[in-house]
N, C-alpha and C positions, 0 to 999 in steps of 0.2 A: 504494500500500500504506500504511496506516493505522498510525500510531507512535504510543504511548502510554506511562505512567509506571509501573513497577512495583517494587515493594518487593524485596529479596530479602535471603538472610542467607546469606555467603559468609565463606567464608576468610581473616582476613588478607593469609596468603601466597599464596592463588589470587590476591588481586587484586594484590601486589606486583609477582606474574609477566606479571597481565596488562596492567598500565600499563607494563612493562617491554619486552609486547611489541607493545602500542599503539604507542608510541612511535618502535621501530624502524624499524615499517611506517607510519606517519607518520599516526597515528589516533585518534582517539578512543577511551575505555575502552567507552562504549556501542557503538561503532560496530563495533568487536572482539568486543564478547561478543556482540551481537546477529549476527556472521557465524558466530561458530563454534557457537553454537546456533541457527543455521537446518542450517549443513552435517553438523550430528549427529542433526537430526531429518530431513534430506532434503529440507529445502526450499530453493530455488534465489533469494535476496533478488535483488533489485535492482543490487546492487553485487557481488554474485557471478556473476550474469549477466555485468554490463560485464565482469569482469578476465577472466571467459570468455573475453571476443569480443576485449581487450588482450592476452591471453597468443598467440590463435591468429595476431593480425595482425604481433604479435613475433617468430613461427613463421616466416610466409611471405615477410616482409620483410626477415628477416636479412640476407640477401645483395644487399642497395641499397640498406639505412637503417640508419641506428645511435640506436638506440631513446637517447633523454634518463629517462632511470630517474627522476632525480632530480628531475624537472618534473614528472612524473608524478604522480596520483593515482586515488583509484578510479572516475572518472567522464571523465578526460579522461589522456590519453594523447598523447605529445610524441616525434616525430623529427626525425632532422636527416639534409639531404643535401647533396654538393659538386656545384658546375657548374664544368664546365670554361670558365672563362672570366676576366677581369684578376682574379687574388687568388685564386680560386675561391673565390666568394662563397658561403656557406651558407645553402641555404634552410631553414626551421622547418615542419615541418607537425604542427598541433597536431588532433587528435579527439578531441570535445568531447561525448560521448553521452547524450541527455536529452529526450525524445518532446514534437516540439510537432509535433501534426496528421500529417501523414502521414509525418513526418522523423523518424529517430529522432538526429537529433544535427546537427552540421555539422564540415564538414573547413575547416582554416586554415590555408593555406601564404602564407612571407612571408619575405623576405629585408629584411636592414640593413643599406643603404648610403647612402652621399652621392653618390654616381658616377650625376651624369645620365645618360651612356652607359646603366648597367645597369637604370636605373627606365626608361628609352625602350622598353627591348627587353624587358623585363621585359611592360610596357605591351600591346607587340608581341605578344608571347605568350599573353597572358589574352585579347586578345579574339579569337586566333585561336582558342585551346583553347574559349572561349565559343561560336564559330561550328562549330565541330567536335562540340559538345557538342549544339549543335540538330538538324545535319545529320542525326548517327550514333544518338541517344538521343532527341530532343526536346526541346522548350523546358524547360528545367533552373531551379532557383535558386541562381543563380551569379551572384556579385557580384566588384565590383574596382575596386581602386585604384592609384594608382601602391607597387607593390612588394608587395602582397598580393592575395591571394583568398581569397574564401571563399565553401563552397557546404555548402547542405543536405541530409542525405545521406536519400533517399528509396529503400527498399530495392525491385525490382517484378521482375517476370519478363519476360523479354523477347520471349516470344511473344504474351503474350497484354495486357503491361501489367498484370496488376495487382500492386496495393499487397499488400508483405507486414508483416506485422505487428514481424517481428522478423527479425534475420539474423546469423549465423556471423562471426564475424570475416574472414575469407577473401575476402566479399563486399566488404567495406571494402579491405583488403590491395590487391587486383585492381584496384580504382579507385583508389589510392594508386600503382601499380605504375605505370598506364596514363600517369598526369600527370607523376610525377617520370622517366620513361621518355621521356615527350614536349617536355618541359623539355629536359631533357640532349643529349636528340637537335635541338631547337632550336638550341640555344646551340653545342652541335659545330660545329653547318655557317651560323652567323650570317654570316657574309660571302657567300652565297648564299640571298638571303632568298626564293626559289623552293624551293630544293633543303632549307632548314630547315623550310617548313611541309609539304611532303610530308612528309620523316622523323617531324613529330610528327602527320601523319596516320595514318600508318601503326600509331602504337601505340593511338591512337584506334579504327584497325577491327580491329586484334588485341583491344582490352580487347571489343569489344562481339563479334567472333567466337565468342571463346574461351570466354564466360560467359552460362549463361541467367539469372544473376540479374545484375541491373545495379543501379548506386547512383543 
């Protein structure tokens, strides 16, 4: 969508109100007036899309993530969750939404620690979730490092495979559920490292059972 420069003659105190409330919501005076005149002419920008798809994945994820508000902004969107394990080390997962080729964004989970132990298993876990991801989905873009991942979120249908242009936050949410689901369930049963890649098996064929749109 194409941005350009325009003149206008405005209020004082409309704009005292609306740097007032740029500000709050951690914005720009353009970027503010350019949302509330698209939402009073009905047109849906770019960045009202995104908090669309941020407000619905806030909705579904309430009850296993605890949204980072304050990371937050209108394109990329930041949770946090606990593993049971030394300290309960918190993971980060950051959605980052912004269309390169067939992705509309990429997902980044990533824990901070100096604990060899937890970057091994850590380790352990990406490339089992990697080999899950091919099994159950197909070959994916999904990368990793010791203590992070990160994957391209490609929205499609799962019968038929194709690419959708756009998607609902829910779609996201679901595949957010699936990995931090199969995390936790990893790291629960880590002293049985048979009996912990089943359990995050398991949420691997629940995310792809239970959804015909896949990420």
């Amino acid at each position: 969508m194409g941005k350009s420069i325009y003149s206008l003659v405005l209020d004082d105190e409309v704009i005292r109100l609306i740097d007032r409330m740029a500000y709050a919501e951690g914005q720009s005076r353009s970027a503010l007036i350019n949302r509330l005149l698209a939402r009073e002419v009905g047109y849906s920008t770019d960045e009202l899309k995104m908090r669309d798809i941020f407000r619905r994945m806030e909705e579904d994820l309430r009850d296993t993530l605890l949204p980072m508000l304050s990371e937050s902004n209108d394109s990329t969107y930041r949770l946090r969750s606990a593993l049971s394990y030394k300290y309960n080390p918190t993971v980060k997962y950051t959605v980052a939404l912004g269309r390169d080729g067939a992705s509309i964004g990429e997902l980044r989970a990533q824990v901070r620690s100096r604990s060899d132990g937890l970057t091994l298993l850590m380790l352990q876990f990406f490339r089992l979730w990697d080999k899950l991801e091919e099994a159950y989905i197909g070959r994916t873009d999904l990368t990793f490092e010791p203590n992070r991942l990160t994957r391209k979120l490609v929205p499609h249908m799962k019968k038929d495979g194709r690419i959708l242009d756009s998607v609902d936050g829910s779609a996201i949410a679901a595949y957010i559920n699936a990995l931090d689901g199969a995390m936790k369930a990893f790291f629960d049963r880590v002293n049985d490292p048979a009996d912990a890649a089943a359990a995050a098996e398991a949420h691997m064929a629940a995310y792809v059972g239970n959804n015909d749109v896949l990420i």
